[in-house]
C-alpha positions, 0 to 999 in steps of 0.5 A: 580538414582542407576547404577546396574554393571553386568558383565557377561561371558558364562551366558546364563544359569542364567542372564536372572533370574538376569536381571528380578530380576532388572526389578521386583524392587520396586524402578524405578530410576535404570540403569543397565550396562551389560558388556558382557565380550566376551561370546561365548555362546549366552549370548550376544543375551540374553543382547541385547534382554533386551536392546530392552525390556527396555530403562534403560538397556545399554549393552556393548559388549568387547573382554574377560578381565575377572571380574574385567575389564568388571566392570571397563567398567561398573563403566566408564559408570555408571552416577547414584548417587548410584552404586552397582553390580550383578553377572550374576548368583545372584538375588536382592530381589525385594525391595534390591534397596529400602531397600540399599538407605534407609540406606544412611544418612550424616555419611554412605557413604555405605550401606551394607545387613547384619544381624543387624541394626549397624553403623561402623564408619570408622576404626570399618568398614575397621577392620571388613573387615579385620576380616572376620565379614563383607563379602567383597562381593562388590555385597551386598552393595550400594555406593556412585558412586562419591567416589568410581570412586576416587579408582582405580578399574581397577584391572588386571585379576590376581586378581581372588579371594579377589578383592572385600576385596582389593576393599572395602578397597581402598573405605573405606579409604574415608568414614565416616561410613557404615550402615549395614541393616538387610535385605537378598537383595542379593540372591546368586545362590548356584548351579552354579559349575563353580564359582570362590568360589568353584573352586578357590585353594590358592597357594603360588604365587597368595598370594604374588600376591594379598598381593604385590597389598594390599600394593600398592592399600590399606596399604601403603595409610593408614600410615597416619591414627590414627589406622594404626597399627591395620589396619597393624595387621589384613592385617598380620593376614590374610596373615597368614590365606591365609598361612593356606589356602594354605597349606590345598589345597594341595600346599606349602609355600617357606620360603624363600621368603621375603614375608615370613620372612616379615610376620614372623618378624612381628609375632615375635613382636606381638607373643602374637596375634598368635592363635594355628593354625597360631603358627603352620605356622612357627614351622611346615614347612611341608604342609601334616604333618600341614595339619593333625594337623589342621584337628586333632585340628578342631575334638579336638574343635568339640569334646570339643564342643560335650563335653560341650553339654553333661554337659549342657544336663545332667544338664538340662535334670536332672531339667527337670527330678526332676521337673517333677516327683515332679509335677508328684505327684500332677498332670497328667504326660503330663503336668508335663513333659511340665512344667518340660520342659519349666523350664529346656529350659531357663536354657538350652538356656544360658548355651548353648549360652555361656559355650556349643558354646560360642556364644552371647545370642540374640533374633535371637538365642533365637528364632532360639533355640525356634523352635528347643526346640518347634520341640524337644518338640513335639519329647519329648512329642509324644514319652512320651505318646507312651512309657506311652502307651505301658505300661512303669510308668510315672519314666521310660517312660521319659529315653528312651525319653530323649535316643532319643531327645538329640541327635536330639536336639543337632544336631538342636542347633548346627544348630541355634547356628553356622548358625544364 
């Protein structure tokens, strides 16, 4: 059986969509434990409506203790072999539950919906975590209920934002492995204000907050690990990223805390793994003028990267050109410029892969960057036969084409290529 923890405070508006999502599940064997944190709205009456509804839904109503501790109630409560969570303004696909358990084998201990059928073992998970490459959402993963009551997930409300990374990081220190399934089964609701994510600002003393409970709850029980000191180096980096962070929401760093010239004795010995803007933390002890120089060396990036796509363009739209005007000597001009297309396209996709956005060449991006070029395509040849119409010769008639679609395209790839 898997055991579903939904917290919910002031839902009214969006958990009935989130339970329904549980009802409509593929898989049957399931309990869900919606803990109504102390709602003033009529949430509470809404929960105890489902209740009635089906036997499997078990509500529990608390006095306001926040997030964290109407999970905790939900995890005391939970008796499936299997526990996973739903925030009250998120959906499950219909098969989520399905598709999560069948990720599990003797060496996953959780499972978790990304983009890609991989394993991690033990030291690859926690690490990836750390870097920012699996999000540490505890709502898109399933785990093993046994394992994961072992931590101690009675966190205090303070802990507003990144609770979920320090969690998955106190479980993983038990674990095997993970499994990492590539199925969307977690549908997040992207219109509500509220949320913590959009509302939420870094400041000084939350971080040293948070960090002080990273150490307690998670790094000081990983010393005895083989891989310890890589788990030392991302834990300092992202103490770094939440200095950046800090910085960019307006507020200050005291440099005089010990937290910082902790974290600042660390980097003097590993300087080498600083990158430009976490250099910039420690030379540049102002938040506005940091501020600014981040924001001028993210439109440096951008423009390099706007640069790169122009050579790559250049290049590409001169063998598209070259092959179309010699097959243009022998055939029709319309399919002429299509062969010339389709040419210049594979030379395109890997050069944009990895000189234009430096990213890997995958099958997901190459099918991404397909439907932009066949979008771009039908752009290219619409346009050719209008200006071939209106009286332009099969030299001219491509320029003007090529003056309108590269902008358009590099605006559909720069979308395949940092969002696929």
């Amino acid at each position: 059986m898997v055991s579903i923890v939904l917290p919910v405070y002031n839902g009214e508006k969006f958990l009935a969509i989130a339970i329904e999502s549980i009802l409509n599940q593929t898989y049957p064997d399931w309990e869900l434990l919606v803990v109504d944190d102390g709602s003033k709205d009529s949430t509470a009456t809404i929960c105890d409506a489902f209740a009635t509804r089906d036997s499997r839904i078990k509500v529990y109503h608390q006095q306001n203790g926040g997030v964290n501790a109407a999970r905790a109630k939900g995890i005391d409560n939970a008796s499936g072999e299997f526990l996973t969570f739903l925030d009250a303004d998120d959906t499950f696909s219909p098969d989520a539950l399905e598709k999560m358990l069948d990720g599990f084998s003797e060496r996953a201990d959780v499972v978790y919906c990304g983009s890609a059928n991989r394993y991690y073992d033990q030291k690859e998970y926690i690490i990836t975590l750390w870097k920012g490459r699996i999000r540490p959402g505890i709502c898109t993963k399933m785990f093993r209920t046994g394992l994961y009551k072992k931590i101690d997930y009675w966190l205090d409300r303070r802990l507003a934002m990144g609770e979920d990374l320090l969690l998955n990081s106190m479980y993983a220190l038990d674990i095997k492995g993970a499994q990492v399934i590539p199925y969307d089964c977690y549908k997040v609701n992207k219109n509500n204000a509220a949320s913590v994510t959009r509302t939420f600002k870094h400041n000084w003393e939350y971080e040293k907050y948070f960090f002080s409970r990273v150490d307690e709850l998670f790094l000081s029980k990983c010393t005895s690990l083989p891989f310890y000191k890589d788990i030392e180096l991302q834990v300092n980096k992202c103490w770094l990223n939440a200095m950046k962070y800090v910085m960019l929401d307006g507020n200050v760093i005291n440099y005089s805390d010990a937290e910082f010239k902790a974290v600042q004795a660390y980097f003097n010995d590993h300087k080498e793994e600083l990158g430009p803007s976490e250099w910039l933390i420690f030379k540049v002890r102002n938040a506005p003028l940091y501020r600014l120089l981040i924001k001028s060396y993210t439109k440096a990036l951008k423009f390099k990267e706007f640069f790169r796509f122009v050579i790559v363009g250049l290049v590409a739209t001169a063998i598209h050109y070259g092959v179309y005007r010699l097959l243009d000597l022998v055939i029709p001009a319309n399919p002429a410029y299509a062969a010339g297309y389709v040419i210049s396209f594979l030379f395109n996709f890997f050069l944009t892969a990895r000189f234009t956005f430096k990213k890997k060449a995958t099958v997901k991006k190459g099918i991404g960057f397909g439907l932009s070029h066949l979008v771009n395509f039908t752009l290219h040849m619409l346009l050719l036969n209008l200006f071939l119409f209106i009286g332009l010769s099969d030299a001219l008639a491509p320029i003007p084409v090529y003056c309108i679609c590269i902008p358009v395209n590099f605006l559909l790839v720069r979308f395949v290529f940092n969002k696929l």
